[in-house]
ROGULUM-899785 format. One record per residue (C-alpha): z, y, x. Coordinates in steps of 0.25 Angstrom, whole numbers, plus 5000, padded with zeros to 4 digits. Each point is the difference from the previous one (the first is absolute). Layout:
BEGIN
ZYX;...
//
This chain:
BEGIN
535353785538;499750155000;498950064995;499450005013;500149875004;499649974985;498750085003;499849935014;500549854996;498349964999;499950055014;500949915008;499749865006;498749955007;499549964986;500050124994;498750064999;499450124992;499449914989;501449924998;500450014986;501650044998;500749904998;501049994988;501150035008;499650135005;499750054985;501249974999;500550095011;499050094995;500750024988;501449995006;499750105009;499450104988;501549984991;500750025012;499350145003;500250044986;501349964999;500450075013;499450144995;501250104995;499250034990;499949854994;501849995002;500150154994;499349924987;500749885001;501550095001;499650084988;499549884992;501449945004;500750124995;499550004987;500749864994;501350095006;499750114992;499849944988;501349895002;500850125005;499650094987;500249874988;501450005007;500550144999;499350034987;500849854994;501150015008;499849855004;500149944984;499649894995;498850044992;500050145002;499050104994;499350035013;498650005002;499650074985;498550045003;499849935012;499449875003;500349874992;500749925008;500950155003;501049974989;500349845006;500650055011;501550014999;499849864994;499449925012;499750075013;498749915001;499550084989;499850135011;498949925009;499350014985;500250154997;499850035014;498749955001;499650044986;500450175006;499249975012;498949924997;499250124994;500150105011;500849975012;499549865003;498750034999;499950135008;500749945011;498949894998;498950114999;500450075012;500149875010;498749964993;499350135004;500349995013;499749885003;498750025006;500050164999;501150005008;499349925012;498750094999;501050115000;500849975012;498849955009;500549855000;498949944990;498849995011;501249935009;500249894988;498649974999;499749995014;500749834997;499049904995;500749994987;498950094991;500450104992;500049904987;501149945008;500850135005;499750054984;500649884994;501450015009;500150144996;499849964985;501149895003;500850105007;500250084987;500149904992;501249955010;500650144998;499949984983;500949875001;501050075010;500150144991;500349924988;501149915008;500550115005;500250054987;500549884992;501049965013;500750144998;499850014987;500849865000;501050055010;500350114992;500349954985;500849865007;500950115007;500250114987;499749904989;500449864995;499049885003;499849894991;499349944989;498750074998;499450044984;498650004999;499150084993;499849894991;501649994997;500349875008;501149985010;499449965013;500949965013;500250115011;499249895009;498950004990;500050165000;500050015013;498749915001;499550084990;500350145009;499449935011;498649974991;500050154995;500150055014;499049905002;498950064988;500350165003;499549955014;498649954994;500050114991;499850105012;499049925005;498950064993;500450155005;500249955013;498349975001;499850124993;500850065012;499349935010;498650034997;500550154998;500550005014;498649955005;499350104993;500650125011;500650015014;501150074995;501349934997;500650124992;498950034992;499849864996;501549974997;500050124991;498749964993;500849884997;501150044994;499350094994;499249914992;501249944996;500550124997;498950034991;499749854992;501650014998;499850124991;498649944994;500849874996;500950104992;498950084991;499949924986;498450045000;499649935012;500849874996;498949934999;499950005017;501349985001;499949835001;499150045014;500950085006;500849935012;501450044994;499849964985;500749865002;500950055012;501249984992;499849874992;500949935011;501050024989;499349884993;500649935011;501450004994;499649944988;500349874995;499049925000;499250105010;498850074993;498850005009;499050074991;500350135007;500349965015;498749934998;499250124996;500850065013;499549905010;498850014995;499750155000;500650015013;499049885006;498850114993;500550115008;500249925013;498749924999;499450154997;500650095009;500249875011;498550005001;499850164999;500850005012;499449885007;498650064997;500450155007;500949935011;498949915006;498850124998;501050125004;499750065013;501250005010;500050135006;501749995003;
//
């Protein structure tokens, strides 16, 4: 279904009339539709290519600096999981996601997330989607869906190359948690998976933030920038020891307590305080953003 017919479905058939509710198979082409034209844009490949390239980078760096030992001293400095590498490939989906979580992940997020309506309103097409009966609640929640979508597919992409990466330069095997344990490659794998799975929720709550920021202005470049410059900016008020008494309400505090995940037994204190901020900044944000969709005029 394109994005027109997804727009037109309600219309077709002698049933349909103006006051026909959609149905739950056209918000589900609704939604299609939106991660179809967001995945389509050059921009949204031109962010997935360069998250891709990144686990490269980093497998290609460990390999030259440890000439491919066993245990080499790569990764001083670096992120944790850096220095496991030349011991079990699986260990780069790990330091991959730990290198991009903090800023390439979510300024890719930021950027789809600020154009998400912005975009529409910029390139005369909103008024078009709203002319379906499908209310603006409905267009605004396949939007929010959309980037949401785009969080699970970034990360994959990064775990997926990360993985293909350290199984073609590095051993794979049993996998050492951060407990000391020996788990099976099966079980670690899982447990990439899962990890993939929580940096996905972790971007949840930026992904709202986003969203309501692109409601906010008809602009897609300014409310892309505005984004990422807001991450830009609670990034470095997260690092100031005088304001650490804010930091637990910033978005990113918790971003990397995925590594709790490769502990034996899991510790879910962290991951917990994760989901749950992140659930603040989406129920905060999520209605911010209902509350100006539905009362904005569209004038694009």
């Amino acid at each position: 279904m394109s994005r027109a017919e997804a727009v037109e479905a309600p219309r077709r058939g002698p049933e349909a009339g103006p006051e026909r509710r959609p149905s739950v198979l056209w918000s589900l082409g609704l939604f299609r539709s939106e991660l179809i034209t967001v995945l389509r844009r050059w921009r949204t490949l031109a962010l997935l290519a360069v998250l891709a390239a990144v686990p490269i980078l980093i497998g290609i760096a460990v390999r030259v600096d440890t000439g491919g030992r066993r245990g080499g001293g790569g990764g001083e400095g670096g992120p944790a999981f850096l220095a496991q590498i030349t011991n079990n490939g699986l260990f780069l989906v790990f330091a991959a996601l730990a290198a991009t979580l903090p800023v390439f992940l979510p300024m890719a997020v930021g950027v789809v997330a600020g154009d998400a309506v912005a975009g529409e309103a910029n390139s005369g097409t909103l008024r078009y989607l709203l002319v379906a009966p499908a209310g603006r609640t409905r267009l605004l929640l396949a939007k929010y869906a959309s980037v949401l979508a785009f969080c699970l597919i970034a990360t994959l992409v990064v775990a997926a190359s990360a993985l293909a990466v350290g199984a073609l330069l590095f051993p794979l095997g049993e996998v050492t948690t951060i407990s000391g344990t020996q788990i099976s490659f099966a079980d670690g794998l899982l447990r990439a998976v899962a990890i993939a799975g929580v940096v996905a929720v972790s971007l949840s709550g930026m992904a709202a933030l986003g969203l309501f920021i692109s409601t906010l202005t008809n602009s897609g470049i300014a409310a892309m920038a505005t984004t990422v410059g807001l991450l830009i900016t609670v990034q470095i008020l997260g690092q100031i020891p005088q304001l650490h008494a804010i930091g637990p309400y910033l978005f990113p505090h918790y971003w990397l307590s995925f590594a709790d995940v490769l502990r034996e037994p899991v510790y879910w204190d962290q991951l917990v305080k994760n989901f749950e901020l992140q659930a603040l900044y989406v129920a905060v944000f999520g209605s911010a953003a209902w509350a100006r969709f539905t009362a904005k005029d569209i004038t694009a």
